[in-house]
N, C-alpha and C positions, 0 to 999 in steps of 0.2 A: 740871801738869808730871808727865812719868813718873816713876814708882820709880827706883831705879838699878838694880835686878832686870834691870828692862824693858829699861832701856838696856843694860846691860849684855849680854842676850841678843839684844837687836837687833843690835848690834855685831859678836855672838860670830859670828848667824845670815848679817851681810851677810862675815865674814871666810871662813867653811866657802862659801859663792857662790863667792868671790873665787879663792880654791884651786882650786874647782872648774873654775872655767872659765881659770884656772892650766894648768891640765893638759890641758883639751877642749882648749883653740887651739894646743898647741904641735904644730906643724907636721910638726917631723921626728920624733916619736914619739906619736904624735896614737892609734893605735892600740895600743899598750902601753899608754898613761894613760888609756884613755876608763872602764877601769874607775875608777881610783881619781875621776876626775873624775865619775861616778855617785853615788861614794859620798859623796863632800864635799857635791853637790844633796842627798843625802836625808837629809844632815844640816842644811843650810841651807832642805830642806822641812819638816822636823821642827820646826825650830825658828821656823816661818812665816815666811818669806824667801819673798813670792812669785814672786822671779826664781828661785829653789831651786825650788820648786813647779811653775814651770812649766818646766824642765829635767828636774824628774825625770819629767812628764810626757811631755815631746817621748821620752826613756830608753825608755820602757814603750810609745811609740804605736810608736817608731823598731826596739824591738830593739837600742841600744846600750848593750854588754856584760851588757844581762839578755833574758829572756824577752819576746815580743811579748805584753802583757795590757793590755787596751784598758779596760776596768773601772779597771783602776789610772791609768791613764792619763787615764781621765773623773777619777776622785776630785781627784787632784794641778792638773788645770787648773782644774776649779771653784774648789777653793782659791784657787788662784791669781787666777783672773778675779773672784772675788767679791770682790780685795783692789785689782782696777778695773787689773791688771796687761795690759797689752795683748797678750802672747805667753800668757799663759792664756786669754784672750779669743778669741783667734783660733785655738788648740787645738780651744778647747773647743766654737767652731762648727765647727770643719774634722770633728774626731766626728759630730757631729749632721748634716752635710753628707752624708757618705761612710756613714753609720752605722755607726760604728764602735765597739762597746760599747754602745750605744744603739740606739733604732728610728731611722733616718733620718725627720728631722724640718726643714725647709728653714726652716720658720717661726722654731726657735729657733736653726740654723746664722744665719740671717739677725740677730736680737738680739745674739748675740755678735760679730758678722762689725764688726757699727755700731758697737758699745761698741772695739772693737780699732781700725778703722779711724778714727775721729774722733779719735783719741790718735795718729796717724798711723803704724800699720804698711801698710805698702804692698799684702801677699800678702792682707791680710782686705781692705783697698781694691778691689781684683781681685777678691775673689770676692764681695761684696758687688756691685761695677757687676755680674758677672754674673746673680746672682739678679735685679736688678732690671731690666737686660737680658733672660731671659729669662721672667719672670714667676715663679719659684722660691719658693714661702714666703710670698713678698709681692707686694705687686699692682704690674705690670708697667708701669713709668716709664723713658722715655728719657733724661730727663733727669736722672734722680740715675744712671741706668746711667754717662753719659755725664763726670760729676761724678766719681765714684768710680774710675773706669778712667781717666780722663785723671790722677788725681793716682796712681794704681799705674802707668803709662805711663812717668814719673819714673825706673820700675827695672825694669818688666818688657816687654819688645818688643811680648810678646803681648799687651799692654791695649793697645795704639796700633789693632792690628787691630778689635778689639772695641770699643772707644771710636768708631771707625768707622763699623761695624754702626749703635752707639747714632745717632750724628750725621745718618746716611739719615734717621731718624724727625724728626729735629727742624728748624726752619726756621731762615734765617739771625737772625731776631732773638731765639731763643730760644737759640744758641749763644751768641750778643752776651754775652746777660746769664747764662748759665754760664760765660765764658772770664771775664769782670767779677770773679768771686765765686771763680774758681779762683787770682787773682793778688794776692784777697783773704784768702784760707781759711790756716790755721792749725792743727796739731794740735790737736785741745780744742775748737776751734768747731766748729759744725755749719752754717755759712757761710749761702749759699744754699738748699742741699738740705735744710735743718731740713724733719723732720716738723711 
């Protein structure tokens, strides 16, 4: 069982979140607040909140209400994705992807893209079909291209087109049994497409 320390800063860390993103969504003042809504993440990052972690990351990659520094922007994701948070995860290869603070490295873009996308964020779903789509990082499969893009498809127009692409490559009994595993698949499982 935790301390109450623990819990107690666990609490304090998900409440300074909560304020935060208080003030990001509201709507008709959304740009007056983005500061304060900065500052509430880098206290709910401070205090390891990695949904605070990975917002003050998204702050630092985006330019909102501070400086564009890609460096801080790696640190805060890592954080965050090493605490298995799926929007640090998907930062943290969109970096390594784009090379951004980092050498551009597709191999590890592609690592973090799978730990985010398996947890189901749809935008690493998307760019994960694509690396494996276009051969990027990792070795070139239609069929998880095909996987991946059909469950980002869900929210973004443009995987339908690419999931497409993927489709030419594959025959109809190898759809079969990917359309099978997509009506099966689950954030958290690795369904079909398991390495």
């Amino acid at each position: 069982m935790p301390a109450p320390e623990e819990i107690l800063e666990k609490s304090e860390a998900d409440a300074a979140y909560n304020i935060g993103v208080k003030y990001y969504n509201d709507e008709e003042k959304r740009y007056d607040y983005i500061e304060y809504a900065v500052k509430w993440f880098r206290r709910a990052a401070k205090l390891g909140s990695p949904d605070g972690q990975y917002r003050l990351g998204v702050a630092y990659e985006w330019g909102e209400s501070i400086e564009i520094d890609y460096s801080e922007a790696l640190k805060w994701y890592r954080l965050s994705a090493e605490q298995m948070n799926k929007g640090g995860q998907y930062g943290l290869g969109s970096l390594y992807a784009n090379g951004r603070g980092v050498e551009q490295d597709y191999s590890e873009a592609a690592k973090w893209y799978k730990l985010s996308a398996i947890q189901g964020q749809h935008q690493a779903q998307y760019e994960l079909g694509l690396l494996y789509l276009e051969g990027k990082g990792i070795v070139q499969d239609y069929r998880r291209a095909y996987f991946w893009l059909a469950l980002a498809s869900k929210k973004f127009d443009e995987a339908m087109e690419k999931r497409e692409d993927a489709a030419n490559h594959l025959t109809d009994e190898q759809l079969k049994v990917i359309r099978s595993g997509l009506k099966e698949w689950k954030p958290g499982l690795s369904a079909v497409v398991s390495d």
